[in-house]
VMD Tcl script that draws the C-alpha trace (Angstrom):
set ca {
  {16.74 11.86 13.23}
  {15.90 8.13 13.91}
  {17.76 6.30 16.50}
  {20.09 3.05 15.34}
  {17.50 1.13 17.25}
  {14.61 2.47 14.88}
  {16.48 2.18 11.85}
  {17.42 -1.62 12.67}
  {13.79 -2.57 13.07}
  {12.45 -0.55 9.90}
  {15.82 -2.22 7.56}
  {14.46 -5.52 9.76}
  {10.88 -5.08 8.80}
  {12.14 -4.49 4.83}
  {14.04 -7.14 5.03}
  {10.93 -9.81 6.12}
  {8.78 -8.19 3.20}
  {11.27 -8.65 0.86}
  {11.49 -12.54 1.91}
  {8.21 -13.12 2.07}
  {8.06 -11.27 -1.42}
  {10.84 -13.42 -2.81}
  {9.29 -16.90 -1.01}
  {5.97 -15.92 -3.01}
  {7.45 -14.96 -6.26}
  {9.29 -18.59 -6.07}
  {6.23 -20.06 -5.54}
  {4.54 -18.69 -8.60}
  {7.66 -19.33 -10.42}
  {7.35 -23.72 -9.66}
  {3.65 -23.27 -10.55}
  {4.37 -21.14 -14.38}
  {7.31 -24.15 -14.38}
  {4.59 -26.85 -13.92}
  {1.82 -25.42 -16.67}
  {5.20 -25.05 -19.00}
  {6.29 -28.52 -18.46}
  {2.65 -29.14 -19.40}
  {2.73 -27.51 -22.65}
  {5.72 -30.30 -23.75}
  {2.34 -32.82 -24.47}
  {1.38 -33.13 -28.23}
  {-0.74 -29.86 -29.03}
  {-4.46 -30.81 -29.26}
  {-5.75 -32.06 -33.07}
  {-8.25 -28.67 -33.29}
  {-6.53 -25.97 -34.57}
  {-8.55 -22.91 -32.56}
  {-7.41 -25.44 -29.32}
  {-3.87 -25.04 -30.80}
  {-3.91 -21.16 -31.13}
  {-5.02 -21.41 -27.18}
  {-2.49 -23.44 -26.13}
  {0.42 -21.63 -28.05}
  {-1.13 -18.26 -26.69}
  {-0.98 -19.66 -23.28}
  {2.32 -20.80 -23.85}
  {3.79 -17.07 -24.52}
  {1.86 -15.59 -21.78}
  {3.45 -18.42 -19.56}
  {6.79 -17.58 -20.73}
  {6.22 -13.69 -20.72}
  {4.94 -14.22 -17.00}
  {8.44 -16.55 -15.80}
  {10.25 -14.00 -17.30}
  {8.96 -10.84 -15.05}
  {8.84 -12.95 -11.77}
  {12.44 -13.42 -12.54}
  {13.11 -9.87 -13.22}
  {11.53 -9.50 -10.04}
  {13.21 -11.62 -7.98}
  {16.62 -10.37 -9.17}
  {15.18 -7.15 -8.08}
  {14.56 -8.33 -4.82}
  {17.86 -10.23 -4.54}
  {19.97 -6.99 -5.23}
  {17.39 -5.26 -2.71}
  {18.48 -7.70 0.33}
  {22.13 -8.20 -0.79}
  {22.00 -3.39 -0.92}
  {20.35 -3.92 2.95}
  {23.45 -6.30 4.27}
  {25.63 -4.44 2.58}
  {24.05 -0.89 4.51}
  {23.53 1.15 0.75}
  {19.64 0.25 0.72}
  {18.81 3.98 1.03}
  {20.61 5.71 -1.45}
  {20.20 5.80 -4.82}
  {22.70 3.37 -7.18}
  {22.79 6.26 -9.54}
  {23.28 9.46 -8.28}
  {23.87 8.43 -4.35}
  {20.63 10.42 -2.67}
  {18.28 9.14 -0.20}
  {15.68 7.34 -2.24}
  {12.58 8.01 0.33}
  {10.66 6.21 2.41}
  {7.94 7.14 0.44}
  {9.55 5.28 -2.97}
  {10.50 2.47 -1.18}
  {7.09 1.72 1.03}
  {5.58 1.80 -2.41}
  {8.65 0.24 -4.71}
  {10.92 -2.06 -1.97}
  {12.93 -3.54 -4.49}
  {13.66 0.35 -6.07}
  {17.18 0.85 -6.00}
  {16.91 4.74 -7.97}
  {15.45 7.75 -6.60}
  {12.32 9.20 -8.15}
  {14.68 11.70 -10.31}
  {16.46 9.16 -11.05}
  {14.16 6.55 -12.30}
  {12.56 9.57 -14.34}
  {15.12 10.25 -15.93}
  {15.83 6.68 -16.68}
  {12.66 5.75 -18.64}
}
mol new
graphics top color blue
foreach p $ca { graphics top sphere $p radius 0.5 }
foreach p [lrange $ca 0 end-1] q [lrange $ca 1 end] { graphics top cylinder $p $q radius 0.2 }
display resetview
């Protein structure tokens, strides 16, 4: 069993990579913002430069959308660690694994459970 002391520097080390994560994602999120700010200019006159442009437009807006998916992620991951649930599984209440969450931080299901999910 791992001492309080352990536990509060592994929920502490979480805790940094999910901030660093979430200072990152933010990041990417101002730069998508910029190149979508871009896209309000008059399209270009050439209509294969038009196709481009609107292409690049719905991967732009395809991309803000799963940084923000993410970061809501990561949000209910450090509000779960304050709150002392991070652990256990929203869904059914088991440990999630250290394994799961190493690989997945922001996970807040068990491997059953996100099976069984979809």
């Amino acid at each position: 069993m791992e001492s309080s002391k352990d536990m509060t520097a592994e929920t502490d080390q979480i805790r940094s990579a999910l901030k660093s994560r979430r200072e990152e994602i933010i990041a990417r999120q101002e730069r998508v913002s910029k190149h979508t700010r871009h896209r309000d200019e008059p399209l270009p006159a050439d209509f294969a430069e038009q196709a481009v442009e609107l292409e690049n437009g719905e991967t732009l807006v395809a991309l803000d959308n799963e940084l923000r998916d993410e970061l809501a992620r990561i949000d209910k991951a450090l509000a779960r660690l304050s709150e002392g649930n991070y652990f256990q599984c929203e869904s059914c209440g088991e440990d999630i694994g250290n394994a799961r969450l190493k690989a997945l931080p922001d996970s807040s299901l068990c491997i059953d459970c996100a099976s069984a999910a979809g």
